[in-house]
mmJSON file of the N, C-alpha and C atoms, coordinates in Angstrom:
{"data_MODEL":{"atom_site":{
"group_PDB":["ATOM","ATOM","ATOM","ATOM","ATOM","ATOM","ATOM","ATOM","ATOM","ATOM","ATOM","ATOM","ATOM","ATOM","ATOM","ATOM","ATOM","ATOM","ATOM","ATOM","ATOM","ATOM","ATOM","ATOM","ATOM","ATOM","ATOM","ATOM","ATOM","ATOM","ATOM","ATOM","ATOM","ATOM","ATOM","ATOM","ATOM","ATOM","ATOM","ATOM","ATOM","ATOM","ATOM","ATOM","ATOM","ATOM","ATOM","ATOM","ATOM","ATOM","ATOM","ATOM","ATOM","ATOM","ATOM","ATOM","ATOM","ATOM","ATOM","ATOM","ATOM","ATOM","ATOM","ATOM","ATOM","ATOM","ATOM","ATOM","ATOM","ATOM","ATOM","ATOM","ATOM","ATOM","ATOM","ATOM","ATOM","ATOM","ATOM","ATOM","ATOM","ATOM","ATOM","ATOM","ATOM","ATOM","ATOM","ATOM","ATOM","ATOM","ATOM","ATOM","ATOM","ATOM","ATOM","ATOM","ATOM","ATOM","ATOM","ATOM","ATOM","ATOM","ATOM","ATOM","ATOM","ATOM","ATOM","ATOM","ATOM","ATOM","ATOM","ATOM","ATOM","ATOM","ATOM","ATOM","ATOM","ATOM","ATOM","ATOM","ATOM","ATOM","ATOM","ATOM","ATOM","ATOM","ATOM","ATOM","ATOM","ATOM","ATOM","ATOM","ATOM","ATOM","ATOM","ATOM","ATOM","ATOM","ATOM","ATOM","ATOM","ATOM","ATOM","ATOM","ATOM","ATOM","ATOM","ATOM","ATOM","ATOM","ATOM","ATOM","ATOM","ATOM","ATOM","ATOM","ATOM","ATOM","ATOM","ATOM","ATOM","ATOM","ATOM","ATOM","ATOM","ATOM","ATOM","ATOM","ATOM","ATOM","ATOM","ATOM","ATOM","ATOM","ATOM","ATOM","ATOM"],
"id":[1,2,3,4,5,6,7,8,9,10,11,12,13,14,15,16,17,18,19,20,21,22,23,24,25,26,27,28,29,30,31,32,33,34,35,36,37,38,39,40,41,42,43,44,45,46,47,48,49,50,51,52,53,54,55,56,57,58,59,60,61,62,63,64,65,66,67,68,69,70,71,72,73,74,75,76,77,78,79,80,81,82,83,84,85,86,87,88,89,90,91,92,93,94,95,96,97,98,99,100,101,102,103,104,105,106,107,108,109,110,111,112,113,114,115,116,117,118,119,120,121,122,123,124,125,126,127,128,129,130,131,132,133,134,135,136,137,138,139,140,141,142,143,144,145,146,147,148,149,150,151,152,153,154,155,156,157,158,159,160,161,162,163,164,165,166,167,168,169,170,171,172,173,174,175,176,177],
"type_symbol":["N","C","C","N","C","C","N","C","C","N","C","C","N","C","C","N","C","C","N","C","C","N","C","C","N","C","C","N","C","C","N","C","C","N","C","C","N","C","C","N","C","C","N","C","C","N","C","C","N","C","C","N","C","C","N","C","C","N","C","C","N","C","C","N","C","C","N","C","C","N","C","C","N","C","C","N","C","C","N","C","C","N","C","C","N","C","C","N","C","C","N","C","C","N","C","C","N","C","C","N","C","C","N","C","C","N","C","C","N","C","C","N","C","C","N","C","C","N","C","C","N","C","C","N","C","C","N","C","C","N","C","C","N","C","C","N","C","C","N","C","C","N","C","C","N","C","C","N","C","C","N","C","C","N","C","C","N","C","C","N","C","C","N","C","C","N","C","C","N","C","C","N","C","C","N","C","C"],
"label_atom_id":["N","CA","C","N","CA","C","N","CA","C","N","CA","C","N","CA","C","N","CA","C","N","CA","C","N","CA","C","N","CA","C","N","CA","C","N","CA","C","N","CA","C","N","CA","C","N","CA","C","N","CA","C","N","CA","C","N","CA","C","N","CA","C","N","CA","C","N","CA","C","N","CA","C","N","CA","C","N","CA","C","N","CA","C","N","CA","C","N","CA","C","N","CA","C","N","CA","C","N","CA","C","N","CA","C","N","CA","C","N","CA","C","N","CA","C","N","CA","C","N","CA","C","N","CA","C","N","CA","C","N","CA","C","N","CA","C","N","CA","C","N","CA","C","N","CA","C","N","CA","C","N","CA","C","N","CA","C","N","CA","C","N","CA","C","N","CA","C","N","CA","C","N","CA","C","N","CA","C","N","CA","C","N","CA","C","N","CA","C","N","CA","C","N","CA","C","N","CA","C","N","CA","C","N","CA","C"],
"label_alt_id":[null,null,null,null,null,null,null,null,null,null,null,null,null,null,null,null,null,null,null,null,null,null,null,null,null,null,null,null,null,null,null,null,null,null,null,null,null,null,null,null,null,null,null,null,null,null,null,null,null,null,null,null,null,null,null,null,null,null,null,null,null,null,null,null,null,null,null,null,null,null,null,null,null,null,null,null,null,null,null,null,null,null,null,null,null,null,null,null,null,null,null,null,null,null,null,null,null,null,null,null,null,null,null,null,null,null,null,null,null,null,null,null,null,null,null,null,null,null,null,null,null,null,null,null,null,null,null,null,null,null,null,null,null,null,null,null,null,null,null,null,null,null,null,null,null,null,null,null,null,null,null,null,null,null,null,null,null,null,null,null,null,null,null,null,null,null,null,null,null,null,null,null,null,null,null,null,null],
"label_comp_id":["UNK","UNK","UNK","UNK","UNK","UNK","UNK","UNK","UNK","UNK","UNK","UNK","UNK","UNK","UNK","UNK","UNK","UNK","UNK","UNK","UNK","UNK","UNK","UNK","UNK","UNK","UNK","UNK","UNK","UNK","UNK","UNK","UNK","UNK","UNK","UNK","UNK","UNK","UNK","UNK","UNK","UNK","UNK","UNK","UNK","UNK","UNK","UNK","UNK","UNK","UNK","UNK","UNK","UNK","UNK","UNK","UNK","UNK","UNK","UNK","UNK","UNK","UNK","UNK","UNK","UNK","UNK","UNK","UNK","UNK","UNK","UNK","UNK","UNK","UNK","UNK","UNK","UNK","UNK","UNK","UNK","UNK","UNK","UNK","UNK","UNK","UNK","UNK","UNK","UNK","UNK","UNK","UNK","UNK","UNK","UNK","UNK","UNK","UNK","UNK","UNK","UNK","UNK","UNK","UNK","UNK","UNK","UNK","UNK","UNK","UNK","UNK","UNK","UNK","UNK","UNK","UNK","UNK","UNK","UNK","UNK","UNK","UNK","UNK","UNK","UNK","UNK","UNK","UNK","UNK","UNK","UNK","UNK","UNK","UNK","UNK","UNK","UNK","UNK","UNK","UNK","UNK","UNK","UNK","UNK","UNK","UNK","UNK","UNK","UNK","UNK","UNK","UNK","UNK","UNK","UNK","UNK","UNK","UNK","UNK","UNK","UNK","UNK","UNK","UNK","UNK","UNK","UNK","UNK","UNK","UNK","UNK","UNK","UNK","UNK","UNK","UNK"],
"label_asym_id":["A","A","A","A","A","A","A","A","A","A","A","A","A","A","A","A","A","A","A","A","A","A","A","A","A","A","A","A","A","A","A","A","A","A","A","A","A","A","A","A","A","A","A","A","A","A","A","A","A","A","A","A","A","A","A","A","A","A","A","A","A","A","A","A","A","A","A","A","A","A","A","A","A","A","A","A","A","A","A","A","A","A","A","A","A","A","A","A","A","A","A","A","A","A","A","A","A","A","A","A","A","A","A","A","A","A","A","A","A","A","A","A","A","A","A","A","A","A","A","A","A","A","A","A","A","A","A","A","A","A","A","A","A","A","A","A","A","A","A","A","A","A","A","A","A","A","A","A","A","A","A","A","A","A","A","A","A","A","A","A","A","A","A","A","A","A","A","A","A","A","A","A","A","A","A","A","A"],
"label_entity_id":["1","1","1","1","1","1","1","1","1","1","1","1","1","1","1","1","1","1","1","1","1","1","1","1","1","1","1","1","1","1","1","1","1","1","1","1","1","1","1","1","1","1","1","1","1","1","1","1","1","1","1","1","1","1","1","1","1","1","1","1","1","1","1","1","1","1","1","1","1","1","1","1","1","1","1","1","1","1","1","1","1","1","1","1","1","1","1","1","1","1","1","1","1","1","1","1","1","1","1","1","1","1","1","1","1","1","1","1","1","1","1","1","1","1","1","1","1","1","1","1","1","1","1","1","1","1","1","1","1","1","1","1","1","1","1","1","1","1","1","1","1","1","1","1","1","1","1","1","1","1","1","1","1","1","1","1","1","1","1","1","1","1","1","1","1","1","1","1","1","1","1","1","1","1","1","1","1"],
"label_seq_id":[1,1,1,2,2,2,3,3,3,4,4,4,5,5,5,6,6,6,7,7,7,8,8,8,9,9,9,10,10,10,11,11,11,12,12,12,13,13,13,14,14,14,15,15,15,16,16,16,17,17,17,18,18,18,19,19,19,20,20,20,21,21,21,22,22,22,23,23,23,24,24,24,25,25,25,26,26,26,27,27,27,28,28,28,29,29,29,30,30,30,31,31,31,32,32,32,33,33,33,34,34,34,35,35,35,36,36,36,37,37,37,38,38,38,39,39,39,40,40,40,41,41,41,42,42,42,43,43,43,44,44,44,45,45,45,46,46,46,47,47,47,48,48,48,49,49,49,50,50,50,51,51,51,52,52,52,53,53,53,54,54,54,55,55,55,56,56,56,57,57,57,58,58,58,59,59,59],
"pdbx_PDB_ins_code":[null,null,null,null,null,null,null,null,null,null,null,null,null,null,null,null,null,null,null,null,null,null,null,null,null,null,null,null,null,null,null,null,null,null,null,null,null,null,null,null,null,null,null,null,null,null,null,null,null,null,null,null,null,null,null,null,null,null,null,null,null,null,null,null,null,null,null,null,null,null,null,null,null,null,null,null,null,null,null,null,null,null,null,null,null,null,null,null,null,null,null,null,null,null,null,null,null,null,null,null,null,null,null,null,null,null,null,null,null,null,null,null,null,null,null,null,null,null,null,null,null,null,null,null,null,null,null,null,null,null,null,null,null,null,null,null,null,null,null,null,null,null,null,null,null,null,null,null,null,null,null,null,null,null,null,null,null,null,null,null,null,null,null,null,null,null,null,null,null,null,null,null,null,null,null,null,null],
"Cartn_x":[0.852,0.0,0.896,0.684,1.775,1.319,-0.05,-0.029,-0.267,-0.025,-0.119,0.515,1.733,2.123,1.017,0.283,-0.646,-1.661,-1.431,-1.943,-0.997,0.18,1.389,0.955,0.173,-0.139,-1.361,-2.792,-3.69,-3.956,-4.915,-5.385,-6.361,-6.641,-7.433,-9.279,-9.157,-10.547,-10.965,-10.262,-10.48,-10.306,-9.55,-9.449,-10.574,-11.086,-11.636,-13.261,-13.687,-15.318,-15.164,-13.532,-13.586,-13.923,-13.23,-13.241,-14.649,-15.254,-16.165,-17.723,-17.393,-18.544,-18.331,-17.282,-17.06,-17.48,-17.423,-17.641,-19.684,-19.906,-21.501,-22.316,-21.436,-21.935,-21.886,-20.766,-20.527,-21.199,-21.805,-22.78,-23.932,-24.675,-25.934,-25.71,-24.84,-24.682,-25.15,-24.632,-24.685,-25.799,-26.352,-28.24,-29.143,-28.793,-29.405,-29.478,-28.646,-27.729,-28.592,-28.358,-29.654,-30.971,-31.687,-32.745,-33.456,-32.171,-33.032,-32.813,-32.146,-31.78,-32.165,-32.473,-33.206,-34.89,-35.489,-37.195,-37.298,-36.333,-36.548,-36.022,-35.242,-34.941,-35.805,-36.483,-37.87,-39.006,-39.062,-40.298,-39.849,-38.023,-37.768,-37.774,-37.658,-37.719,-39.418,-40.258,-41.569,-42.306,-41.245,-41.846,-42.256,-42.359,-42.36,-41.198,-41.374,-40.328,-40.287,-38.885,-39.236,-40.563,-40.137,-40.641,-42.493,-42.479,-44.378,-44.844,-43.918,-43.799,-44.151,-43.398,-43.244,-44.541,-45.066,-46.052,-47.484,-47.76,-48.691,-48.652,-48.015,-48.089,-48.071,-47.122,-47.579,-49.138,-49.721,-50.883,-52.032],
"Cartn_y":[-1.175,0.0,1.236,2.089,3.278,4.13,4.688,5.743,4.988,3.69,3.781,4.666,5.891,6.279,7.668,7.341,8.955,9.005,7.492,7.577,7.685,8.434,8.441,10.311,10.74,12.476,12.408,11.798,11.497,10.495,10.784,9.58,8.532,7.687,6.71,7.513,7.489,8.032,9.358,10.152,10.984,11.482,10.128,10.419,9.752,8.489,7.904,8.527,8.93,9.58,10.564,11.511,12.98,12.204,11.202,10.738,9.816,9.079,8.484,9.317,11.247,11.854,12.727,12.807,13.434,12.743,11.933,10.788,11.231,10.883,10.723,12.227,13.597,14.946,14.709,14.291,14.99,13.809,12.63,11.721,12.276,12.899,13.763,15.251,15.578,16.646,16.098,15.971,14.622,14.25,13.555,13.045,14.486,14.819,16.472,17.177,17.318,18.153,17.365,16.38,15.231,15.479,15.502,15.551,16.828,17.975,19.523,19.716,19.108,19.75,18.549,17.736,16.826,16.763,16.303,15.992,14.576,13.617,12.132,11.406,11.654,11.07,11.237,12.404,11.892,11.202,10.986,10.002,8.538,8.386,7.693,7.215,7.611,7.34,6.817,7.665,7.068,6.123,5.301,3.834,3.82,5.645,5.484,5.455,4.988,4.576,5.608,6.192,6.548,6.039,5.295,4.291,4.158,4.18,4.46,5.915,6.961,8.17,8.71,7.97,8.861,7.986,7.046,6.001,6.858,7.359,7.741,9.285,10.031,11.354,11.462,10.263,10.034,9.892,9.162,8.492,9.476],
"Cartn_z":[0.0,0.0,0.0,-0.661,-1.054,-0.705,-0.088,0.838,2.194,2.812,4.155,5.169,4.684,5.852,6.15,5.283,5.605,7.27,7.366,9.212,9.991,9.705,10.614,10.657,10.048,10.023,10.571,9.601,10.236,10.81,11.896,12.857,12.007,11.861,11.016,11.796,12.96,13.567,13.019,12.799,12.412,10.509,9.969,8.461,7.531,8.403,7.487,7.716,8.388,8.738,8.006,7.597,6.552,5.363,4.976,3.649,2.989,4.015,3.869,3.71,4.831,4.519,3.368,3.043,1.297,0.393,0.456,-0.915,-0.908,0.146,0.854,0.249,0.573,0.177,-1.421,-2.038,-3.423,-3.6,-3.58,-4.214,-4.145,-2.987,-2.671,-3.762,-3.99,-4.585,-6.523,-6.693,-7.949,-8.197,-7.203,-6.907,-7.481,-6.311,-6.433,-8.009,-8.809,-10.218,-10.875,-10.674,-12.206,-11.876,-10.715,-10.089,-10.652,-10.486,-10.695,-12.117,-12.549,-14.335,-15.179,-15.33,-15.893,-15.886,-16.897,-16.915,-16.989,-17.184,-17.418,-15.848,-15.615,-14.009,-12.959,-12.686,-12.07,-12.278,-13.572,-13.919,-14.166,-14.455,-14.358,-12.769,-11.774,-10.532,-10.252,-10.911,-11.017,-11.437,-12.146,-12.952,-14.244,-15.025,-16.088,-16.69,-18.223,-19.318,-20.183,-21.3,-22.502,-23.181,-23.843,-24.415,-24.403,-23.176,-22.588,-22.515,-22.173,-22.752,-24.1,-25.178,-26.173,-26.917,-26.676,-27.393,-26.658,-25.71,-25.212,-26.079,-25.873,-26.391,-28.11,-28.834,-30.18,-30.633,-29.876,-30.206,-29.732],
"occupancy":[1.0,1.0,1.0,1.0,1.0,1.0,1.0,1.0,1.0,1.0,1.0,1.0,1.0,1.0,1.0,1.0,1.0,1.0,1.0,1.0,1.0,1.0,1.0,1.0,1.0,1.0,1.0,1.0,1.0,1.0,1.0,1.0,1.0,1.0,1.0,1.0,1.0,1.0,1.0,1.0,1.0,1.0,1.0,1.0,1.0,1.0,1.0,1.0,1.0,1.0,1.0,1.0,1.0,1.0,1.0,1.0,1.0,1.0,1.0,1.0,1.0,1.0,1.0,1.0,1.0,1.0,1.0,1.0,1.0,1.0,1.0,1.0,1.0,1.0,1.0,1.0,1.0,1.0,1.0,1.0,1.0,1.0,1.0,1.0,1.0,1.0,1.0,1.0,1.0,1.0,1.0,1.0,1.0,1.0,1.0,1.0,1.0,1.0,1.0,1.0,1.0,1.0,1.0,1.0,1.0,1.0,1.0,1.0,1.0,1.0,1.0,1.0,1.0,1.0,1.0,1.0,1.0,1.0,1.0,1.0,1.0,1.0,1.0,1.0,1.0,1.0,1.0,1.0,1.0,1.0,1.0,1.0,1.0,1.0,1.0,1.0,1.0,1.0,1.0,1.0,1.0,1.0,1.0,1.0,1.0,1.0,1.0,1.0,1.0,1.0,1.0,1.0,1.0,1.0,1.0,1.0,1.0,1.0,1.0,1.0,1.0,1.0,1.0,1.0,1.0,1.0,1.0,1.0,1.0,1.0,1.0,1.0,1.0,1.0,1.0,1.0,1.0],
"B_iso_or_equiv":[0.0,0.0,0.0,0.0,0.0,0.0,0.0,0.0,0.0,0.0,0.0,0.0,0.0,0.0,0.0,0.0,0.0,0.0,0.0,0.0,0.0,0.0,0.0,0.0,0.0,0.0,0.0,0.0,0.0,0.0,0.0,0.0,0.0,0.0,0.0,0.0,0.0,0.0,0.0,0.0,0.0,0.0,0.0,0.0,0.0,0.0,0.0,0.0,0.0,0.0,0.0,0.0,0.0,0.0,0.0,0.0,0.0,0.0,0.0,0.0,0.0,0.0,0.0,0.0,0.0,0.0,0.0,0.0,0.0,0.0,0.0,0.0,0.0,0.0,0.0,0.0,0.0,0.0,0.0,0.0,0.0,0.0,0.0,0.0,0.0,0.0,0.0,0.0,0.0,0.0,0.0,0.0,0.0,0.0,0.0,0.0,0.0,0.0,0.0,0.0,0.0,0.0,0.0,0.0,0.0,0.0,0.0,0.0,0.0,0.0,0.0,0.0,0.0,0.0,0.0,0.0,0.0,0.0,0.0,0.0,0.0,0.0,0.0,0.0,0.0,0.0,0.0,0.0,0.0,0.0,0.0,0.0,0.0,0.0,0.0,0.0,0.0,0.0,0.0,0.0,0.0,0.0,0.0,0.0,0.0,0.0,0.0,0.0,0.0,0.0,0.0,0.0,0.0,0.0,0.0,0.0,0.0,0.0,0.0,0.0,0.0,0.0,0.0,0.0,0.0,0.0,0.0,0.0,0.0,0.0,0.0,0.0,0.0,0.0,0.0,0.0,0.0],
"pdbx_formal_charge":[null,null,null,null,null,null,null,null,null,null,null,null,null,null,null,null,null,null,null,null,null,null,null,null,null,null,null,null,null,null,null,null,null,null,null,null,null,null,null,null,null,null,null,null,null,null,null,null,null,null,null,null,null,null,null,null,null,null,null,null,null,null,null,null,null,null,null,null,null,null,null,null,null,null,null,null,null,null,null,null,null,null,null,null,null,null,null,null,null,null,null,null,null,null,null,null,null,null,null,null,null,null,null,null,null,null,null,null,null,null,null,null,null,null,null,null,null,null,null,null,null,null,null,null,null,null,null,null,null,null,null,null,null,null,null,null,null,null,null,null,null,null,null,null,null,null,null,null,null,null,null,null,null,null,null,null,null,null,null,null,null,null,null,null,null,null,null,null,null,null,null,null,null,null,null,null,null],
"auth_seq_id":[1,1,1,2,2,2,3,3,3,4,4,4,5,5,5,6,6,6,7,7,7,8,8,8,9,9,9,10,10,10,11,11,11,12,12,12,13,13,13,14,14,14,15,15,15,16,16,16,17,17,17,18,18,18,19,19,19,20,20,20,21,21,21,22,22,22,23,23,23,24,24,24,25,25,25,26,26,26,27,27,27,28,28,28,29,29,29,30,30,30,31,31,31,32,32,32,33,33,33,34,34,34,35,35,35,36,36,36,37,37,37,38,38,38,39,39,39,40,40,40,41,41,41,42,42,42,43,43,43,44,44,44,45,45,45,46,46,46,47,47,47,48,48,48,49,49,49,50,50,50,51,51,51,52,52,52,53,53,53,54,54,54,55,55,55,56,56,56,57,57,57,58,58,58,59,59,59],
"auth_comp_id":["UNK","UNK","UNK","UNK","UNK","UNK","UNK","UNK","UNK","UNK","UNK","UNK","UNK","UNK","UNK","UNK","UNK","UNK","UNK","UNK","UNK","UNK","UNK","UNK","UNK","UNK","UNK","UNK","UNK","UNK","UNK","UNK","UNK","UNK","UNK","UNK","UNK","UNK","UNK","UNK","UNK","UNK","UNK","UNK","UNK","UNK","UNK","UNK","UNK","UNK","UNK","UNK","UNK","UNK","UNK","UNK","UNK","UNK","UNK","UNK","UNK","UNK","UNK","UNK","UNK","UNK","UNK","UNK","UNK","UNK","UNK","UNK","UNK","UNK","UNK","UNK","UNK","UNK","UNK","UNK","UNK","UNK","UNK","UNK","UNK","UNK","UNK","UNK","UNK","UNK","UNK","UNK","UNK","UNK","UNK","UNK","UNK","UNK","UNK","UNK","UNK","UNK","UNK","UNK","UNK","UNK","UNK","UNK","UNK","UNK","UNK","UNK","UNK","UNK","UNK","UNK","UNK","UNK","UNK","UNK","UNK","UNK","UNK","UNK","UNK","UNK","UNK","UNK","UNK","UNK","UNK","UNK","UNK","UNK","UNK","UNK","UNK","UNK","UNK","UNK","UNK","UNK","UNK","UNK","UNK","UNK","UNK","UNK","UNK","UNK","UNK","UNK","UNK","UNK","UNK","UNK","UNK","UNK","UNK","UNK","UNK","UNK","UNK","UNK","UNK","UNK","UNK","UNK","UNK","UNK","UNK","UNK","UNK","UNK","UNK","UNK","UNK"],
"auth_asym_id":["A","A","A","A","A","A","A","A","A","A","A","A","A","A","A","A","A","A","A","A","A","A","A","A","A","A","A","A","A","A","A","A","A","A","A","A","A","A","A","A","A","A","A","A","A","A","A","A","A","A","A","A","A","A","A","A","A","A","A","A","A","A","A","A","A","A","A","A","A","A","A","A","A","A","A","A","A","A","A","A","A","A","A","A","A","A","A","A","A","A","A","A","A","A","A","A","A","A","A","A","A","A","A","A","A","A","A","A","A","A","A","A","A","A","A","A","A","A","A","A","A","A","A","A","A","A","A","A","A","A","A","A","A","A","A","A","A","A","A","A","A","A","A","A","A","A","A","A","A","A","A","A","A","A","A","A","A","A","A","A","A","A","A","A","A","A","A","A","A","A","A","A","A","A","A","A","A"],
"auth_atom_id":["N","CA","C","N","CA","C","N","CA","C","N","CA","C","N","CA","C","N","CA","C","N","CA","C","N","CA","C","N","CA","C","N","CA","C","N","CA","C","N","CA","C","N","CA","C","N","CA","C","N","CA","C","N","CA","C","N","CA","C","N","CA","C","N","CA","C","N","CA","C","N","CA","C","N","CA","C","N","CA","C","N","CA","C","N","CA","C","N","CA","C","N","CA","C","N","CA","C","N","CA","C","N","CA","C","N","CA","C","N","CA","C","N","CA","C","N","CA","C","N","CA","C","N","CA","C","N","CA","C","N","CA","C","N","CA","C","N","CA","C","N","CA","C","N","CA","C","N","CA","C","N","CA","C","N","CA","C","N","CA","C","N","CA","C","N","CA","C","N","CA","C","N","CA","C","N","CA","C","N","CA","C","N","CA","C","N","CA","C","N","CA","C","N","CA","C","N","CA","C","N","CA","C","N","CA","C"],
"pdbx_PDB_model_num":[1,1,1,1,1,1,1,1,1,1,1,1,1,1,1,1,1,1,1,1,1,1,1,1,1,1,1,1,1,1,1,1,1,1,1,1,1,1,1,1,1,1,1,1,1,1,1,1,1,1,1,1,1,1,1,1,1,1,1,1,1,1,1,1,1,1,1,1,1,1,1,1,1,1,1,1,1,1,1,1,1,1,1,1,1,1,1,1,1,1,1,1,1,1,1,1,1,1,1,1,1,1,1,1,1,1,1,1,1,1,1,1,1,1,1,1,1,1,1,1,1,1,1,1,1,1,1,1,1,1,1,1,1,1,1,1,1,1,1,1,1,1,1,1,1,1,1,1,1,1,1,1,1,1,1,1,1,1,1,1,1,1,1,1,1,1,1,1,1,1,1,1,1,1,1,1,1]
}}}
């Protein structure tokens, strides 16, 4: 492992809860960005399809 000496600076108690709640924000952040700027990911979250979408509004 080639950064193991980085717990010789940080404490493991205190590095891995920074690193594990970063990952956690910028995934929620991410969630969020598709959520507000997209029209298909919420309905995709809703069970509808393209596909049943574009066949309903064709017809």
């Amino acid at each position: 492992m080639n950064q193991g000496r980085i717990w010789t600076v940080v404490k493991p108690t205190v590095g891995l809860p920074l690193l594990l709640g970063s990952v956690t924000v910028i995934a929620i952040l991410v969630h969020y960005a598709v959520l507000s700027h997209t029209t298909w990911f919420p309905k995709y979250w809703n069970g509808k399809t393209a596909a049943i979408e574009s066949s309903v509004t064709i017809g």
